[in-house]
N, C-alpha and C positions, 0 to 999 in steps of 0.2 A: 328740517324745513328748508324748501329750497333759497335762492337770492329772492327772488320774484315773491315766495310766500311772507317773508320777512319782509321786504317790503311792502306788501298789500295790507300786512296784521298792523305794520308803524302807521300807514296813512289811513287804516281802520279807525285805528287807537284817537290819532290826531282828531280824526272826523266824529268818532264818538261823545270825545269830550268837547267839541266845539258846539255838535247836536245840544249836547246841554247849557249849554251854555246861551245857547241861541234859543230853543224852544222850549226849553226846562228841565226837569231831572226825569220826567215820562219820558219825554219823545224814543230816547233810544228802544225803549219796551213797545211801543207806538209802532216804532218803523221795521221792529222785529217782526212783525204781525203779516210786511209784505214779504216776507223771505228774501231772496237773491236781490231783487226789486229794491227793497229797505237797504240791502250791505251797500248797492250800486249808489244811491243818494247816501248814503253815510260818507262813503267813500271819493264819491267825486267831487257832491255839491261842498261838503262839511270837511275833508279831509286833503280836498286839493282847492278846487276856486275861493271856499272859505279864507284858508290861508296864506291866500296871494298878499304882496305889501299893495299897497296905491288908495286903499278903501278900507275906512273901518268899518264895525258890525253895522253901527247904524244907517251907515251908509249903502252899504250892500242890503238891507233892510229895506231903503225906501227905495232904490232899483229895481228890488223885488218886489214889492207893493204893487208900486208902477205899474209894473209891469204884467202881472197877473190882473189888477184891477182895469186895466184897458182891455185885457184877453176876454174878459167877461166868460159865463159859465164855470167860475172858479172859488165858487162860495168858500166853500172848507176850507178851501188853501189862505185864502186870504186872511180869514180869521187867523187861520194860526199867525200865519204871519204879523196882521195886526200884533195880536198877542206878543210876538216874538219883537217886534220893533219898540212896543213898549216896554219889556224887558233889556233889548241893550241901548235905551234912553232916546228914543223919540217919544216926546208927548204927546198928550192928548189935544192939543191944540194942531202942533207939526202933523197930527193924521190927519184931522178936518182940514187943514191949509191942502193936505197931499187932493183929499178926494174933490175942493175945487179944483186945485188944477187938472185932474183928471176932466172935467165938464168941458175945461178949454181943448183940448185933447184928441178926447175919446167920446164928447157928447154925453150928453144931460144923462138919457139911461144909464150908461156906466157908472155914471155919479151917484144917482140914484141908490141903482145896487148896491156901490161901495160904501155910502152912508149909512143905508138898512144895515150894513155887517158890522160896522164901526159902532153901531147904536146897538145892538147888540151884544158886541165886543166887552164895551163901556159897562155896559149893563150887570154883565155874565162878574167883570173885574171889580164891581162894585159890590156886589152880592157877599 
């Protein structure tokens, strides 16, 4: 293998296990499903900005949130993400705070939406 491959397979590695850690013990089986697509987010989002120092999981969580939840047309995504924020320790409460301040923001629809996925989210985690 050559420098380049060895290093693409370590910041795979890194990124695969962060995937789990972050989205749970599926997601890497999940992102396999998009082929090159899936390695490129394993690899960049999970395996390099993941593990940058300045921001923990949770905090990069609700940057993400954020940020997706203001983008609108991002159902899926956000879910996981909920999901995924609740797993490295945002509450359920810290989501409902996030999707007001989105209303101050990004206006009342976005909130809207984001609370329908949240009550959903909730739902799916309670079951």
């Amino acid at each position: 293998m050559t420098a380049e491959g060895d290093w693409r397979a370590a910041r795979h590695q890194k990124g695969a296990d962060s995937v789990k850690e972050v989205l749970g013990p599926k997601a890497e089986d999940s992102l396999a499903t998009l082929g090159e697509l899936g390695d490129r987010i394993i690899e960049t989002i999970y395996g390099d900005i993941y593990q940058r120092p300045g921001l923990t999981l949770k905090e990069r969580q609700i940057a993400t949130l954020c940020m997706l939840m203001a983008l609108g047309g991002k159902d899926r995504q956000v879910k996981v993400h909920m999901r995924a924020g609740l797993r490295v320790g945002i509450t359920e409460d810290e989501l409902r705070e996030l999707v007001i301040q989105l209303a101050a923001y990004a206006g009342f629809p976005a909130a809207i939406n984001a609370q329908a996925q949240l009550n959903e989210v909730l739902a799916e985690e309670s079951a």
